[in-house]
ChimeraX commands (.cxc) that place a marker at each C-alpha (Angstrom):
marker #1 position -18.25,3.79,20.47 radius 0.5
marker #1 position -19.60,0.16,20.23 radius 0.5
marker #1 position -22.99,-0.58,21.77 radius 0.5
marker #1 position -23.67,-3.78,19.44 radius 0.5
marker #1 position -22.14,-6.76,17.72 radius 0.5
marker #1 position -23.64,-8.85,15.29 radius 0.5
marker #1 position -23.03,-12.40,15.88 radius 0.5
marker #1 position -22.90,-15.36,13.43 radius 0.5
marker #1 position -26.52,-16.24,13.54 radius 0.5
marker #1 position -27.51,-12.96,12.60 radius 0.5
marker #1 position -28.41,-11.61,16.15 radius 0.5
marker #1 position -27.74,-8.28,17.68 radius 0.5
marker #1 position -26.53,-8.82,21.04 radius 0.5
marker #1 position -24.94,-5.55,23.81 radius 0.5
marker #1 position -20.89,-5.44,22.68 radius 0.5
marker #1 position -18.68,-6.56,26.13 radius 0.5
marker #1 position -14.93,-5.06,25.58 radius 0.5
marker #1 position -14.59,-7.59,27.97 radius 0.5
marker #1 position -14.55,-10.59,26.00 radius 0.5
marker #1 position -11.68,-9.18,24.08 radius 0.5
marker #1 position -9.60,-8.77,26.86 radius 0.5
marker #1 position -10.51,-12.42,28.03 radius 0.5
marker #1 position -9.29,-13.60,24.63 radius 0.5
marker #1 position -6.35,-12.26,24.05 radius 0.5
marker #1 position -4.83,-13.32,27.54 radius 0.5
marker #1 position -5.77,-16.41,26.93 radius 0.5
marker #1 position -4.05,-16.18,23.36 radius 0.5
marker #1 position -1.35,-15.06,25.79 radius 0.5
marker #1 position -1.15,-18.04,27.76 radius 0.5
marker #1 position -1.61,-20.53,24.78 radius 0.5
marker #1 position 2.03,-18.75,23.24 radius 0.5
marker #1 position 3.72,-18.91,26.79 radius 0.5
marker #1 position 3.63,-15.03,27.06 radius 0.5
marker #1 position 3.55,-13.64,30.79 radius 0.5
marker #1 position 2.02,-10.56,29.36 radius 0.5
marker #1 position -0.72,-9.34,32.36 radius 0.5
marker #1 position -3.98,-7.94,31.80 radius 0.5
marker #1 position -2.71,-4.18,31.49 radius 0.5
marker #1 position -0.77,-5.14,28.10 radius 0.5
marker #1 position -4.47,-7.24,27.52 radius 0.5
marker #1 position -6.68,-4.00,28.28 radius 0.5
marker #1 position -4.25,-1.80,26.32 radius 0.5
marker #1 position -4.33,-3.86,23.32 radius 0.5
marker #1 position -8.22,-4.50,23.48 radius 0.5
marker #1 position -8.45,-0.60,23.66 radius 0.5
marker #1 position -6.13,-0.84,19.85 radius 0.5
marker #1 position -8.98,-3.01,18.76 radius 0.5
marker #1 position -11.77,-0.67,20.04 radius 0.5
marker #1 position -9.96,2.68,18.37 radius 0.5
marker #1 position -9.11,0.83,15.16 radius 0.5
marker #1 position -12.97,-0.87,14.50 radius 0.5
marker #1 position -13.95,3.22,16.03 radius 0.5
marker #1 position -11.72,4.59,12.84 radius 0.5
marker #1 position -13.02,2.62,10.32 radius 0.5
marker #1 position -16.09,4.43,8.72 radius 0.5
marker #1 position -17.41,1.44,6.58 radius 0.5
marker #1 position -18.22,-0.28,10.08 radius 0.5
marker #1 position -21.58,0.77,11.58 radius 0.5
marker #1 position -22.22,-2.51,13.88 radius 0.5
marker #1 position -19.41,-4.88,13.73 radius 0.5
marker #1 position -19.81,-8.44,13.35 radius 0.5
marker #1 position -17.86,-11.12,15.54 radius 0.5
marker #1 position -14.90,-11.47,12.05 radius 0.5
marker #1 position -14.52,-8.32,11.67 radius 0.5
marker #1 position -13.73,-7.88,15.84 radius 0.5
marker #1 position -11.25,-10.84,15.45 radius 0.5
marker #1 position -9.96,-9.56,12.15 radius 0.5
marker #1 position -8.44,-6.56,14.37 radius 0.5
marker #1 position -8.06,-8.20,17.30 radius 0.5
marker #1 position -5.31,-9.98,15.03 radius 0.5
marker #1 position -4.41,-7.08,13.17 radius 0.5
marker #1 position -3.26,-5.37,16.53 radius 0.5
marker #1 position -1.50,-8.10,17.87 radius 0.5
marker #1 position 1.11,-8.26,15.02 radius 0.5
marker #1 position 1.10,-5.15,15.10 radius 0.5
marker #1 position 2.26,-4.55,18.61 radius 0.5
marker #1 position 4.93,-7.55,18.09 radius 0.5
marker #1 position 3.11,-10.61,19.52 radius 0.5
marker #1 position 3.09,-12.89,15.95 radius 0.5
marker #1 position 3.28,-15.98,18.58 radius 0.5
marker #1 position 0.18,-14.96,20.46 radius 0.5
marker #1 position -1.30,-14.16,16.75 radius 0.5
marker #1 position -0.67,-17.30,15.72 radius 0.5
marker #1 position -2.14,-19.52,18.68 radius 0.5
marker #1 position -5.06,-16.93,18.53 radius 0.5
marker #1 position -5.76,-17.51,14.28 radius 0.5
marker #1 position -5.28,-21.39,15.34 radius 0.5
marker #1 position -8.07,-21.10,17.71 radius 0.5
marker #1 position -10.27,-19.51,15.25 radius 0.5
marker #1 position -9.75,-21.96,12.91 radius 0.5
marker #1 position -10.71,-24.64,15.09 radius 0.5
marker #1 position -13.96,-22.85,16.31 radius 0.5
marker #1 position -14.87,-22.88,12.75 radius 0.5
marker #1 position -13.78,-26.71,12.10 radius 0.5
marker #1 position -16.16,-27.40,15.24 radius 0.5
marker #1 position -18.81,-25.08,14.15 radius 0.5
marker #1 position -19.01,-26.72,10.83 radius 0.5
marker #1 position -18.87,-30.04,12.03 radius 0.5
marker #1 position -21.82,-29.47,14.69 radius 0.5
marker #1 position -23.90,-27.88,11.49 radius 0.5
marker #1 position -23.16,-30.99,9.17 radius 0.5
marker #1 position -23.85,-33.34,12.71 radius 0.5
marker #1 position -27.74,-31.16,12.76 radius 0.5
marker #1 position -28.40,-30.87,9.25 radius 0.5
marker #1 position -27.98,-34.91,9.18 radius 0.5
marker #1 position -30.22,-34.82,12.21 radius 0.5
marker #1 position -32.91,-33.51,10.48 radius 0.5
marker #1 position -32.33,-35.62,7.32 radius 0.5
marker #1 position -33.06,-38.39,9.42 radius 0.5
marker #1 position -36.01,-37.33,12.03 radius 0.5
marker #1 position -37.91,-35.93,9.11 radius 0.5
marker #1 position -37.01,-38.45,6.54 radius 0.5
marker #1 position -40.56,-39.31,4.95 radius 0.5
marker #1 position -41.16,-42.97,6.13 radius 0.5
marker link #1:1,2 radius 0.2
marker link #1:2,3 radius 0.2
marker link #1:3,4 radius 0.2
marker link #1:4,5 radius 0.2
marker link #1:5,6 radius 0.2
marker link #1:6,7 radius 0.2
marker link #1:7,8 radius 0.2
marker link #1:8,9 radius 0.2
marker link #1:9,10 radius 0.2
marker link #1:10,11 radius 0.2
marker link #1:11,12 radius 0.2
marker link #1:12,13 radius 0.2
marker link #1:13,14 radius 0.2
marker link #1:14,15 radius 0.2
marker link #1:15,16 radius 0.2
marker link #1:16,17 radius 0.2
marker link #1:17,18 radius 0.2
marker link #1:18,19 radius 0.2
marker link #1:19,20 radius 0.2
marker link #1:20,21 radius 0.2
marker link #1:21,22 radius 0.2
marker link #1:22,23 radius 0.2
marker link #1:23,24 radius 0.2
marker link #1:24,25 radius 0.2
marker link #1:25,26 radius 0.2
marker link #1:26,27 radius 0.2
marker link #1:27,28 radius 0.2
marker link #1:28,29 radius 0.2
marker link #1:29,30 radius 0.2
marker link #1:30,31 radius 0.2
marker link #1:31,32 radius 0.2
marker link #1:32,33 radius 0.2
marker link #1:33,34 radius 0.2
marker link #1:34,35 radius 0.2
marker link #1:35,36 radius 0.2
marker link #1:36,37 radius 0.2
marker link #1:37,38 radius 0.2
marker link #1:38,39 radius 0.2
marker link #1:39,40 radius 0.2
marker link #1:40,41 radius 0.2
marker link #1:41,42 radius 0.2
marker link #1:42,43 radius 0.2
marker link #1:43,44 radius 0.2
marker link #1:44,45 radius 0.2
marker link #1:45,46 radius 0.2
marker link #1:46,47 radius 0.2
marker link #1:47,48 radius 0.2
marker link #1:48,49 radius 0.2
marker link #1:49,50 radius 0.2
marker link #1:50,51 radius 0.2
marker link #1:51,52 radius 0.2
marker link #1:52,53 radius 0.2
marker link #1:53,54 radius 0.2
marker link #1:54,55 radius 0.2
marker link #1:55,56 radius 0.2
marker link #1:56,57 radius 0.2
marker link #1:57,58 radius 0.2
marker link #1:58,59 radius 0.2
marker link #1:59,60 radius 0.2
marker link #1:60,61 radius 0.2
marker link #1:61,62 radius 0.2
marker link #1:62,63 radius 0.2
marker link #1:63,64 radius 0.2
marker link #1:64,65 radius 0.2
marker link #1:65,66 radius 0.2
marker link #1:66,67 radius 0.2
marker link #1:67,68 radius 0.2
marker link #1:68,69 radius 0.2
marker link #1:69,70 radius 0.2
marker link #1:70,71 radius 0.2
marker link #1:71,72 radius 0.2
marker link #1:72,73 radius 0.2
marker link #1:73,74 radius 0.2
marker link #1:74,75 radius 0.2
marker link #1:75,76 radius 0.2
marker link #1:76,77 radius 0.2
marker link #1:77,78 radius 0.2
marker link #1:78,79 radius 0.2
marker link #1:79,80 radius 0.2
marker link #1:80,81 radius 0.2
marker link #1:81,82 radius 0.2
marker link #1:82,83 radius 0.2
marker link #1:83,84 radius 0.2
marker link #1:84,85 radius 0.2
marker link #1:85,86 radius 0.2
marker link #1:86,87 radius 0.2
marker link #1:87,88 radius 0.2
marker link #1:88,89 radius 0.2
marker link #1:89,90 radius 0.2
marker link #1:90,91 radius 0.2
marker link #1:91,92 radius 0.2
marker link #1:92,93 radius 0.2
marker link #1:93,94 radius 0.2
marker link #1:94,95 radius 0.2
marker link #1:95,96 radius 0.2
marker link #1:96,97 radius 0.2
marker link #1:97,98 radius 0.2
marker link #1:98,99 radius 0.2
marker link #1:99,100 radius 0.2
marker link #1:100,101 radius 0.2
marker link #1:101,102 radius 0.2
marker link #1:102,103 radius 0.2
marker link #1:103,104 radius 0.2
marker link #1:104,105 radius 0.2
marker link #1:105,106 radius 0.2
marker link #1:106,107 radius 0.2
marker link #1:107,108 radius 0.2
marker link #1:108,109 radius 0.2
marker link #1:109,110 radius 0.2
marker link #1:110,111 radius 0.2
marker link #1:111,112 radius 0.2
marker link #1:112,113 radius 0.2
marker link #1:113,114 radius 0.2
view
């Protein structure tokens, strides 16, 4: 069973099966799938048996939940829904690298030695 996640920054935050569910509807509804929140709960509980089975996991980090959360949708059939949801990464991680560039130049220039 999951208690914990470990996020990007390093923190250790309670684990919320709930968030998984919330994702993959709305993967769901990006692919124009009608699938309903049963076929969203039954799929999150894929994710939560296959990240349970794997051994070399003790607390799972935020990739490694998507990682399965992809691996079980392609799995089940929905390569559609995969795809909008691995697009939706990607641009998480385009916007999270731009906001990190946007800081670091930030600080280059607040604490630029005058």
């Amino acid at each position: 069973m999951i208690d914990t996640i470990l996020k990007r920054d390093g923190r250790e935050v309670p684990f919320d099966p709930g968030k998984i569910t919330s994702a993959i509807l709305k993967a769901f509804q990006a692919s124009g799938s009608a699938k309903t929140e049963r076929t969203a709960q039954e799929l999150t509980n894929q994710v939560l048996a296959k990240l349970g089975s794997d051994e070399s996991i003790g607390v799972p980090t935020v990739e490694q939940i998507q990682d399965a959360v992809e691996g079980v949708l392609i799995e089940n059939g929905f390569v559609r829904t995969a795809k909008r949801y691995i697009l939706y990464r990607a641009e998480r991680s385009r916007i999270r690298e731009m906001n990190t560039r946007l800081m670091q130049i930030y600080d280059d220039i607040t604490n630029k030695a005058a």
